[in-house]
C-alpha positions as CSV (number, residue, x, y, z in Angstrom):
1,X,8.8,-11.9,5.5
2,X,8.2,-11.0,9.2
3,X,7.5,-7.7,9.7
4,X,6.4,-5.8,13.2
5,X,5.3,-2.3,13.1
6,X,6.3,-0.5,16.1
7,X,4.0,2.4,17.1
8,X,1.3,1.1,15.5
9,X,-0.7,4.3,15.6
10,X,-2.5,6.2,12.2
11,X,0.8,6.3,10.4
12,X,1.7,2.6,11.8
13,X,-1.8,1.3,10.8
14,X,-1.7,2.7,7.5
15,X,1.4,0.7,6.7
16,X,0.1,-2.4,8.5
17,X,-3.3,-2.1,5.8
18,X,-1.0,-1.9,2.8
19,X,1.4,-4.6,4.0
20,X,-2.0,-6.8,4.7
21,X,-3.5,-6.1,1.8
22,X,-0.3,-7.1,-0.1
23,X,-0.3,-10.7,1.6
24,X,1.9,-9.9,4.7
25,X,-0.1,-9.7,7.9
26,X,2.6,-7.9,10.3
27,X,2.6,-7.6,13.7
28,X,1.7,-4.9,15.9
29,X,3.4,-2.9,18.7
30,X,0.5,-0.4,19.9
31,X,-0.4,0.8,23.7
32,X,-3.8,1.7,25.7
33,X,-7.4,1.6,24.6
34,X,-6.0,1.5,20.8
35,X,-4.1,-1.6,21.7
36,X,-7.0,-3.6,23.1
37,X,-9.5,-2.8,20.8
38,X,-7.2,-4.2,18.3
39,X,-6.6,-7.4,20.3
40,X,-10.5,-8.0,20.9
41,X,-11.5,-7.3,17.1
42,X,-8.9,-6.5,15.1
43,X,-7.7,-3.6,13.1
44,X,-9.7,-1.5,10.7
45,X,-8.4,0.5,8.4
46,X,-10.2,2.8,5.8
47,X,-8.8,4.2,2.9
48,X,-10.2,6.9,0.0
49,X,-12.1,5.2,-2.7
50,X,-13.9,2.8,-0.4
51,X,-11.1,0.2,-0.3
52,X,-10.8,-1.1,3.9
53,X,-8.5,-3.4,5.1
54,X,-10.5,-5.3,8.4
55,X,-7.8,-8.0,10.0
56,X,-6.4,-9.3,13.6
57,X,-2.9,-9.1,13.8
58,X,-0.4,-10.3,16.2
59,X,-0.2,-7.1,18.7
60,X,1.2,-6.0,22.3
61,X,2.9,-3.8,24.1
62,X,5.7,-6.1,24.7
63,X,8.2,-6.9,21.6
64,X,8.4,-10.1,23.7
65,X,5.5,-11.4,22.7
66,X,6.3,-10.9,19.2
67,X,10.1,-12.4,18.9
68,X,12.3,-11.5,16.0
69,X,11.4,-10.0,12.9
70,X,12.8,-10.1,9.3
71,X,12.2,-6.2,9.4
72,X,10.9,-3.7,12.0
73,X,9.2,-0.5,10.9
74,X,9.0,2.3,13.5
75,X,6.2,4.5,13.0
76,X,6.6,5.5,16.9
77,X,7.0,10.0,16.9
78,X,10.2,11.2,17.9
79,X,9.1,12.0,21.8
80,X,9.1,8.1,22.3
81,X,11.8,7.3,21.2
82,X,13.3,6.6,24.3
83,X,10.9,3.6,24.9
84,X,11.6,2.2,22.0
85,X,14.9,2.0,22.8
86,X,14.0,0.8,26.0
87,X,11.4,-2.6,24.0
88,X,12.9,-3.0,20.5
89,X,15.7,-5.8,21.5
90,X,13.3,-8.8,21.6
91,X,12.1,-7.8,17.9
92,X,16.3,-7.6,16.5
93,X,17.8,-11.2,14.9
94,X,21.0,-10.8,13.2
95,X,19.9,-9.6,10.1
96,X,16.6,-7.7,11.3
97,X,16.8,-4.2,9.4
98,X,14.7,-1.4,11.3
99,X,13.2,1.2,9.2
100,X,12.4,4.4,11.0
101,X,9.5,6.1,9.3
102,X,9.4,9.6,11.7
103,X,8.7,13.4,10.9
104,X,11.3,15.6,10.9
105,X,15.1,15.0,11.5
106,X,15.7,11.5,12.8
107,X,18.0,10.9,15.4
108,X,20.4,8.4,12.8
109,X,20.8,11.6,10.3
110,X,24.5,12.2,11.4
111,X,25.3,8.1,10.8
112,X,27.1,7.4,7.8
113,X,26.8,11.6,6.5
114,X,30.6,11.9,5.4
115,X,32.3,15.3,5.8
116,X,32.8,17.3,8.4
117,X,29.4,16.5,10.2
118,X,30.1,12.8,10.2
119,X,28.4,11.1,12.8
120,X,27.6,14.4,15.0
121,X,25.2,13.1,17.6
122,X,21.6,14.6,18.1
123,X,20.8,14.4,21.9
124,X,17.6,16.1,22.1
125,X,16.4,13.1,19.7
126,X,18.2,10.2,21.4
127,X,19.3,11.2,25.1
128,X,21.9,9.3,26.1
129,X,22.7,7.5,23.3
130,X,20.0,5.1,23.8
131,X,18.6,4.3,20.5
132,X,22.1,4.3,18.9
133,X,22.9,1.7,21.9
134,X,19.9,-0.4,20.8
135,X,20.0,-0.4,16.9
136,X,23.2,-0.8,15.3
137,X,23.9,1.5,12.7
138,X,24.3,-1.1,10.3
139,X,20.5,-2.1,10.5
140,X,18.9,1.4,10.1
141,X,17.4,2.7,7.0
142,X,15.1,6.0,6.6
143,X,11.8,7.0,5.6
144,X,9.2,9.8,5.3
145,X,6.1,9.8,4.3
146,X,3.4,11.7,3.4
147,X,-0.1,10.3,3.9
148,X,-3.0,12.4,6.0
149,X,-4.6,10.0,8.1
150,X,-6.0,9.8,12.0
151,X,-6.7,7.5,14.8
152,X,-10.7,7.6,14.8
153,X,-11.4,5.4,17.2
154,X,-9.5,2.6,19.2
155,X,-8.7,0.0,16.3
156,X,-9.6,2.3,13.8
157,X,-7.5,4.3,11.0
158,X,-8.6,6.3,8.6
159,X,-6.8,7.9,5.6
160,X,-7.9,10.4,4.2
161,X,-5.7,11.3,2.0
162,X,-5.5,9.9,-1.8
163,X,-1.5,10.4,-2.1
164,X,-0.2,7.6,0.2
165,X,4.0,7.7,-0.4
166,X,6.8,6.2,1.6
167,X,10.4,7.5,0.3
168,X,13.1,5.8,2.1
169,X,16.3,4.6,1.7
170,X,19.7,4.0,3.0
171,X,21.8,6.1,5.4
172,X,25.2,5.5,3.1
173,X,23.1,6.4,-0.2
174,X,23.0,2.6,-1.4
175,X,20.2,0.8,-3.4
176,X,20.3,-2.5,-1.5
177,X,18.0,-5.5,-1.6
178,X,16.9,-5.1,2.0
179,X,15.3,-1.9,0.9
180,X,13.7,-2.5,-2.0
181,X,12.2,-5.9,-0.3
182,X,10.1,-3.7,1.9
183,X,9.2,-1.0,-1.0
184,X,8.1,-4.5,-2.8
185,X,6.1,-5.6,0.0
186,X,4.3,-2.1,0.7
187,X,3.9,-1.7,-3.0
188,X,2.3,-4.9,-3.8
189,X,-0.4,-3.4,-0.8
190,X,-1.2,-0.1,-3.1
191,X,1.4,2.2,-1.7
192,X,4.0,4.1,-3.6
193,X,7.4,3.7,-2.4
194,X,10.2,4.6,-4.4
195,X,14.0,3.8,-3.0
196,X,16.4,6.6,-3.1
197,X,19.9,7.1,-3.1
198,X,19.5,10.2,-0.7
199,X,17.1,10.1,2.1
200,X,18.2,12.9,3.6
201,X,16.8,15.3,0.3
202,X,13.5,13.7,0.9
203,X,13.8,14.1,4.8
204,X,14.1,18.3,4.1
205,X,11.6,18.4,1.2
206,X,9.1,16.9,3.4
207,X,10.0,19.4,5.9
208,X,9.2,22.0,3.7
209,X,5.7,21.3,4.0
210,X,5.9,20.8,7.8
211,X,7.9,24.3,9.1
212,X,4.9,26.6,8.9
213,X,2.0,24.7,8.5
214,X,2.2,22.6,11.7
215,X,3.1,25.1,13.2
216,X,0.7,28.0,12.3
217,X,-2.0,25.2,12.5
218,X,-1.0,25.2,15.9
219,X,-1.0,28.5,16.7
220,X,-4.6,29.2,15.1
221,X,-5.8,25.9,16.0
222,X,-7.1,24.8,13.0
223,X,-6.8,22.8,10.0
224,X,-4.9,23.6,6.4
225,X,-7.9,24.6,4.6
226,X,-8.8,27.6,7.5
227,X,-5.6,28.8,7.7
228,X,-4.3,29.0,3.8
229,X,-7.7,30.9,3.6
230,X,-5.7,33.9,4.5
231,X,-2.9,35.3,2.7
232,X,-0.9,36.3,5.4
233,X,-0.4,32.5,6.1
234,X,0.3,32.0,3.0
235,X,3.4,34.6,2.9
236,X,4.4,33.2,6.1
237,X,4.6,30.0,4.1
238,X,6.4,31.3,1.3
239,X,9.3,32.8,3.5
240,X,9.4,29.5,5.8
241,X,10.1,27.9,2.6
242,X,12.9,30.0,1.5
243,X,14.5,30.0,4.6
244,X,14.2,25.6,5.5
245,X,15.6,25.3,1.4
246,X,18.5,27.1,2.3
247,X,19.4,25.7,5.9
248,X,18.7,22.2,3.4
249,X,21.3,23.0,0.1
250,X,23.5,24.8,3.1
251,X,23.9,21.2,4.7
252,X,24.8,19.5,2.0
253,X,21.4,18.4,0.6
254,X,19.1,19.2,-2.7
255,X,15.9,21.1,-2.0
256,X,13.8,23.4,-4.5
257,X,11.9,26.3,-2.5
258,X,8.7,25.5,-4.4
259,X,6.6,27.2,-1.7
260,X,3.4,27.1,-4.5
261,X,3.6,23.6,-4.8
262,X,3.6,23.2,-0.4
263,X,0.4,25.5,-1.2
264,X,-1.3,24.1,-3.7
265,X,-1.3,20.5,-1.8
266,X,-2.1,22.0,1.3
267,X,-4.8,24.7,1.2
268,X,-7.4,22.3,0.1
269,X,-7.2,19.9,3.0
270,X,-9.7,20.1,5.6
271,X,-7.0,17.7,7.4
272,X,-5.5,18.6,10.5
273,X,-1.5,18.1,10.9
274,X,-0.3,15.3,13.3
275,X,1.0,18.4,15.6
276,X,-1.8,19.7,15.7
277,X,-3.7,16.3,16.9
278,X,-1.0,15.7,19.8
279,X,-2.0,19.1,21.1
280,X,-5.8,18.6,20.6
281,X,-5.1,15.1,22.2
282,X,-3.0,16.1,25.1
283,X,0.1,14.0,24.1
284,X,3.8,14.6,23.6
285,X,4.5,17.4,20.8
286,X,7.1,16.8,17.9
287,X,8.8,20.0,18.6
288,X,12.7,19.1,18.2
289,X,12.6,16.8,15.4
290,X,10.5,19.2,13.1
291,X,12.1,22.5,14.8
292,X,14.1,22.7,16.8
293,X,16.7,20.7,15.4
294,X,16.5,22.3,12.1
295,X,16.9,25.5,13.4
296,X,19.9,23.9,15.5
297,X,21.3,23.2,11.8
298,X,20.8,26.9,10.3
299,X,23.3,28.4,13.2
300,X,25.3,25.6,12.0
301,X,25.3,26.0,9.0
302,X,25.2,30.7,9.4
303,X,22.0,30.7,7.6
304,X,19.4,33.3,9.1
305,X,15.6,32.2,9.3
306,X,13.9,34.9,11.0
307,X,10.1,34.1,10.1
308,X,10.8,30.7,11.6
309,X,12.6,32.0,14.5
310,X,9.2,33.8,15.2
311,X,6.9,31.0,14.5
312,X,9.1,28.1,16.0
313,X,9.2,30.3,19.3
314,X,5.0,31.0,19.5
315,X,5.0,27.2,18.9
316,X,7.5,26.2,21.8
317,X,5.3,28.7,24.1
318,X,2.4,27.3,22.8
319,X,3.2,23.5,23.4
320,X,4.5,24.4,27.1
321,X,1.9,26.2,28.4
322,X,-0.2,22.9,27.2
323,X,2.2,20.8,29.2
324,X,2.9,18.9,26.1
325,X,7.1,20.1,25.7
326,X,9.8,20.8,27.9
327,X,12.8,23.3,26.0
């Protein structure tokens, strides 16, 4: 199986470690000092327990170099997605499915809904149609994941985190082969993927984790362990909860408001949100995906979420006085 990995960053490299050690060496789409380091010596990946994966893959910035691909995984964040619109063609064959591991709401989540939201089109995720024009419908499928890791150095990854789990699945809520090929191929690498019949549940339990931690690690600048520490953050987490479940079961999808459990695998990590390590870093901020959009959903919907109203607002201020967002 011929798989590329495009955005080949911590999340990317992650994925390209299990998929090695599981006896598929993808290829890479990466940028910049991360890029060459992996051309000159390879990638590095290290995971808990002492288990690294060390191996030179195919990699560049142009899918041209790379040619078509039983399966594309794009590990790219949502503020790029324009560019990967823009370099994905050369990677697509007629069957080549494209997997779009992203935080938040992803741009397809409209495609194949039913109801009265049907195909509703998110452009503050894909401006202009562009990714829609550049992946067919028919080749998408969805994951999230949930896996702390970080870029350390150029060509090296490391995760941190013990729990390393993909859900995905497909847009029209099918079991196919195509999916559970690539769960089979990430599994067989040590990562736990289980195929579902709804994505989108996973999508908004996932995002009950990200709506006030990323963004009140933001705001106090510092990692999961600092801020659960004090127990207003905490509360802040509890009502952020409340209010994404219900924006969630409002639209149609299947999420418990377990805010303990979002504490209880949280406040022990010294690890710093991926939000938190674009501000730090100076690069592009996942505000829309992770936010704004679901915010976009509760006026939809009529549900009222004023403790993220508050939060999601210090964080847009935040991430444009940095540069790093434009509302």
């Amino acid at each position: 199986m011929r798989i590329c990995i495009f955005g080949a960053g911590a999340i990317g490299g992650n994925l390209a470690g299990r998929l090695h050690k599981g006896g598929i060496t993808p290829s890479l789409i990466a940028r910049g000092p991360h890029l060459a380091a992996i051309q000159a010596n390879g990638l590095t990946v290290k995971y808990t327990g002492g288990d690294v994966q060390a191996f030179k893959p195919p990699a560049s910035d142009d899918a041209r170099d790379l040619g078509p691909q039983d399966v594309v995984i794009v590990t790219a964040k949502a503020p790029a997605l324009p560019s990967v619109a823009a370099g994905i063609g050369p990677l697509l064959g007629p069957d080549t499915a494209v997997l779009f591991v992203i935080n938040g709401i992803p741009w397809w989540y409209f495609q194949n809904h039913g109801g009265p939201h049907d195909d509703r089109r998110l452009a503050r995720l894909d401006p202009g149609d562009a990714m829609r024009r550049a992946v067919d419908p028919a080749r998408v499928l969805g994951g999230t994941i949930y896996s702390s890791c970080s870029v350390d150095a150029p060509g090296l990854v490391n995760v941190t985190s013990p729990i390393n789990r993909l859900i995905m699945g497909e847009p029209n809520g099918r079991i196919t082969p195509r999916a559970e090929a690539i769960a089979k191929a990430l599994i067989a690498g040590g990562m736990d993927v289980p195929v579902v019949a709804n994505i989108r549940d996973a999508i908004w339990a996932k995002l009950m984790s990200n709506f006030s931690s990323g963004s009140l690690a933001v705001l106090a600048q510092s990692n999961f362990l600092t801020i659960y520490a004090e127990e207003a953050c905490r509360n802040a987490t509890r009502r952020t909860v409340a209010e994404g479940a219900a924006i969630a079961n409002a639209m149609g999808c299947k999420v418990t408001a377990d805010a303990e459990d979002v504490l209880r695998r949280l406040s022990p990590s010294a690890h710093k949100p991926s939000i938190l390590q674009d501000l730090e870093l100076g690069r592009a901020m996942e505000v829309d995906a992770i936010y704004t959009i679901p915010l976009e959903m509760a006026r939809l919907a009529g549900v009222e979420t004023p403790t993220l109203d508050l939060l999601v607002t210090l964080l847009k201020l935040r991430a444009a006085a940095a540069g790093l967002y434009k509302p």
